[in-house]
C-alpha positions as CSV (number, residue, x, y, z in Angstrom):
1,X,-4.2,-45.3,-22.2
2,X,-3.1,-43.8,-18.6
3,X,-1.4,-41.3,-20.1
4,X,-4.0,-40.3,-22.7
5,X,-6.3,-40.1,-20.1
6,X,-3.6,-37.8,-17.8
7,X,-3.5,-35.3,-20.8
8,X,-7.0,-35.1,-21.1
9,X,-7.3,-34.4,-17.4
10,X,-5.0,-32.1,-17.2
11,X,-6.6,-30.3,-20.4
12,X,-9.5,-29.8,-18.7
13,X,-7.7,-28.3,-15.7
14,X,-6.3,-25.8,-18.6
15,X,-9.9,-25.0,-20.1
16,X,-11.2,-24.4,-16.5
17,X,-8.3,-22.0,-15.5
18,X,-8.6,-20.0,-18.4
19,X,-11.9,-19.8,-18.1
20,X,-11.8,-18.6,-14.4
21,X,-9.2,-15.9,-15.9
22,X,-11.2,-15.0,-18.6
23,X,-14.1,-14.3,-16.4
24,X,-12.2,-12.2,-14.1
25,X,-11.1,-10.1,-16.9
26,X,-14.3,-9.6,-18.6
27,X,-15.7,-8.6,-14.9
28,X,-12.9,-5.6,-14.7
29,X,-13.0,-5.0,-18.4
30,X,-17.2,-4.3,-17.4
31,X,-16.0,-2.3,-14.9
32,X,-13.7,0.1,-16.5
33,X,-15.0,0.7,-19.8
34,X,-17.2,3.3,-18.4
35,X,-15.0,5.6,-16.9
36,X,-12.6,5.0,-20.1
37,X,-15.1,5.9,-22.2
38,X,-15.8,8.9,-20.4
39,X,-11.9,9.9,-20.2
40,X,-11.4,9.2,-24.0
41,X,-12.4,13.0,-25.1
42,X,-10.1,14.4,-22.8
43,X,-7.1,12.4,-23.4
44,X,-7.5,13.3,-27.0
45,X,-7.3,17.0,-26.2
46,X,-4.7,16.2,-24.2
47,X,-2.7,14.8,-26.6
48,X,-3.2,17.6,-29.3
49,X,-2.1,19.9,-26.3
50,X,0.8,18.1,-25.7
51,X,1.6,17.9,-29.6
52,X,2.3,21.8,-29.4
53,X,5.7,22.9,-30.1
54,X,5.5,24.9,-26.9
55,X,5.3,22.1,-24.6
56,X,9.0,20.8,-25.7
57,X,10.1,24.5,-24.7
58,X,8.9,24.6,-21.4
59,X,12.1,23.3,-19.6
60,X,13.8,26.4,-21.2
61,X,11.2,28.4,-20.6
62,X,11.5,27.3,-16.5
63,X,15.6,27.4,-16.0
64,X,15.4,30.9,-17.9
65,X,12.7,31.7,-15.1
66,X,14.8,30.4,-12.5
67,X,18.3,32.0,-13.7
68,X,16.1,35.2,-13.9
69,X,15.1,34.9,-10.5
70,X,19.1,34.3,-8.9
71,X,20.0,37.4,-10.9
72,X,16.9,39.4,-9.4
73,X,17.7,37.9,-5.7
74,X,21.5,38.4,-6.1
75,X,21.5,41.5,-7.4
């Protein structure tokens, strides 16, 4: 019986430390769906800016800038 009683004891410390963890993520969850709702539209057009084909060329795009600019300050 001792131990039944143990398990059920320490059970109930379980249920009251999730609990206390689940109430602490509920109260940030309240306090940032908000401002991630209002960032959601953004981050969409975001991401359809950074699906562009020019994106992936940019580092070309800079060290052709940059090799351009030792041949101008060289020369």
């Amino acid at each position: 019986m001792r131990g039944l009683a143990d398990a059920v004891e320490n059970g109930r410390g379980t249920v009251a430390s999730i609990r206390r963890v689940t109430e602490r993520a509920e109260s940030l969850l309240d306090d940032l769906e908000a401002p991630l709702r209002a960032l959601a539209p953004g981050l969409t057009r975001l991401a359809g800016v950074l699906d562009e084909p020019i994106i992936g060329a940019i580092p070309e795009i800079l060290e052709a800038i940059r090799n351009e600019a030792r041949r101008c300050s060289a020369g």
